[in-house]
C-alpha positions in Angstrom: -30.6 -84.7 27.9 -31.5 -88.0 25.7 -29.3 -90.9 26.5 -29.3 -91.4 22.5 -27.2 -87.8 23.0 -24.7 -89.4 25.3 -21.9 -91.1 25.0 -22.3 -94.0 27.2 -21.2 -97.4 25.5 -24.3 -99.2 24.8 -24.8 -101.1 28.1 -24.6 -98.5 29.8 -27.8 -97.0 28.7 -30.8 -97.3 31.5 -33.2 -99.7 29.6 -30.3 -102.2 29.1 -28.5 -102.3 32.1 -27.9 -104.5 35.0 -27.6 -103.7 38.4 -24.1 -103.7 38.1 -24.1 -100.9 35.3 -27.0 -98.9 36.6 -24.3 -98.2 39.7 -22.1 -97.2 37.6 -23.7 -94.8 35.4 -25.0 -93.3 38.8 -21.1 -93.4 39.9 -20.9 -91.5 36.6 -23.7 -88.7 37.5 -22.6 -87.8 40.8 -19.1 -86.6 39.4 -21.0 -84.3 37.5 -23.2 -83.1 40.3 -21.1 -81.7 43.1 -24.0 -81.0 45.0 -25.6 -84.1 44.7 -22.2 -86.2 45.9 -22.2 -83.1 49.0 -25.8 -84.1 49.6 -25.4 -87.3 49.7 -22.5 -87.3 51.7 -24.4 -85.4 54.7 -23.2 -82.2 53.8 -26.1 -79.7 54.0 -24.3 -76.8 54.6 -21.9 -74.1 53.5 -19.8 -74.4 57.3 -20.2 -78.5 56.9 -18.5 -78.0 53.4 -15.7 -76.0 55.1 -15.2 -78.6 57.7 -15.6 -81.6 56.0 -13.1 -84.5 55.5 -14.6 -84.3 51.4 -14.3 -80.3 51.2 -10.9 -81.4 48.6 -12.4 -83.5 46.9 -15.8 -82.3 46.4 -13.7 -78.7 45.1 -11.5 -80.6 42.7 -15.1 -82.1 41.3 -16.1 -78.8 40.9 -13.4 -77.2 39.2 -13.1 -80.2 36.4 -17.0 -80.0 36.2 -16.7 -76.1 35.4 -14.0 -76.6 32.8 -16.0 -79.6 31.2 -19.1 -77.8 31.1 -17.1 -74.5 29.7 -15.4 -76.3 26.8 -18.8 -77.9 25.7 -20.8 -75.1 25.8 -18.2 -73.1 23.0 -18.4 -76.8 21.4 -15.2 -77.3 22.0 -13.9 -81.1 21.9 -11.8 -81.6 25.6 -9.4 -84.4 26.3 -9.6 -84.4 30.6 -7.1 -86.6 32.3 -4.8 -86.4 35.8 -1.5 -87.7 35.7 1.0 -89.5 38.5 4.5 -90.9 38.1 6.1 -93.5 39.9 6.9 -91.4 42.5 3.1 -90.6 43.4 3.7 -87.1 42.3 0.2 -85.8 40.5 -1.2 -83.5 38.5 -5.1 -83.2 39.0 -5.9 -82.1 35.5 -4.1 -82.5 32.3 -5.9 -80.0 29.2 -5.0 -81.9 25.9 -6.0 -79.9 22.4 -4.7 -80.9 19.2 -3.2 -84.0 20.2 -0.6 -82.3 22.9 -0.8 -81.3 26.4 -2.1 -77.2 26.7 -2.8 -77.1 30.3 -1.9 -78.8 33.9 -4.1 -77.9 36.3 -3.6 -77.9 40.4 -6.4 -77.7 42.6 -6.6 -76.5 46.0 -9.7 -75.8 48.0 -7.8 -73.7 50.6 -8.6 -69.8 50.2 -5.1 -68.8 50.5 -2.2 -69.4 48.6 0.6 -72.0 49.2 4.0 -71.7 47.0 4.7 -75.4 47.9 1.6 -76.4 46.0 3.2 -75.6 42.7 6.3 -78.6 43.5 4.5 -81.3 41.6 3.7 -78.4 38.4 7.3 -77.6 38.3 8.5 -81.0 38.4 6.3 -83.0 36.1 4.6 -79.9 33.9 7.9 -79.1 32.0 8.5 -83.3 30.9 4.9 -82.9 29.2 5.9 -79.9 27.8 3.3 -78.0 29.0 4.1 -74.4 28.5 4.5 -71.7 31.5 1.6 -70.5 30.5 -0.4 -73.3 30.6 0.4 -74.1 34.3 -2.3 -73.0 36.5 -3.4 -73.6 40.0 -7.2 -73.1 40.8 -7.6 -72.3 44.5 -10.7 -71.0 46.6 -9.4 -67.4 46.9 -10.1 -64.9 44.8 -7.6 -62.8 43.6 -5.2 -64.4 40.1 -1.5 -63.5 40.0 1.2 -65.1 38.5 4.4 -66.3 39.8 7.7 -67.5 38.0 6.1 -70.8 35.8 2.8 -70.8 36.4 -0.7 -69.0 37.6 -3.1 -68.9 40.3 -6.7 -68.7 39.8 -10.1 -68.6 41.5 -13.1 -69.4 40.1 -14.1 -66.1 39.1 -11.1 -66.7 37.0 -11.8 -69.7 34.8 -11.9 -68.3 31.5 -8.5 -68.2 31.4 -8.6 -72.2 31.2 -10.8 -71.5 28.2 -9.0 -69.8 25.9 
């Protein structure tokens, strides 16, 4: 990819940059690059992953870098954003298309399912009026079910964030 193709605001750009911003676009790269961050982290296996303090983290990356890289390849325009009230109660991923909220996302790296991970969804999903079926919890298992407001999902079944 061309940096003309990107879009960085102009300083951030490798030929004009200052230390300062050259750290930050690399910031930038390593959300994109799951493996990278694990890498550089010291995680250079699949059991490290499973053990490690990031394994959350470095699974949340993940999902929000498989739903960005799904909406752009149908060249489809995505506004991405998490939320969190007052209360400290968040939502990883907010889905906005045509100018309202369509998705809130939960993720959880655990392979099983949890029914208290849906608490902060059915709190703060129905002020945003995200719809029931917009409410979605991505999790490292693999089998997708609903329940009463919302959906679990693996990987296996992103599309469904797609649509």
């Amino acid at each position: 990819m061309e940096f003309d193709e990107c879009k960085y605001p102009p300083c951030m750009k490798p030929d004009e940059c200052n230390a300062i911003s050259r750290i930050a676009h690399f910031a930038t790269g390593l959300r994109r690059d799951t493996g990278l961050a694990a890498n550089l982290l010291g995680i250079d296996t699949e059991e490290h992953t499973f053990s490690s303090q990031y394994r959350g983290s470095l699974y949340e990356n993940a999902v929000m870098v498989e739903i960005i890289k799904r909406h752009q390849a149908l060249g489809r325009e995505l506004l991405l954003f998490y939320w969190r009230d007052s209360n400290k109660k968040e939502i990883d991923a907010i889905l906005e298309q045509g100018g309202r909220p369509r998705y809130a996302v939960e993720v959880k790296s655990s392979a099983t399912y949890n029914p208290k991970s849906f608490a902060t969804l059915e709190d703060l999903a129905p002020m945003m009026d995200v719809p029931t079926e917009g409410r979605f919890m991505v999790y490292g298992g693999d089998e997708a079910f609903s329940i009463r407001h919302s959906h679990v999902i693996g990987l296996g079944d992103f599309g469904r964030l797609v649509a």
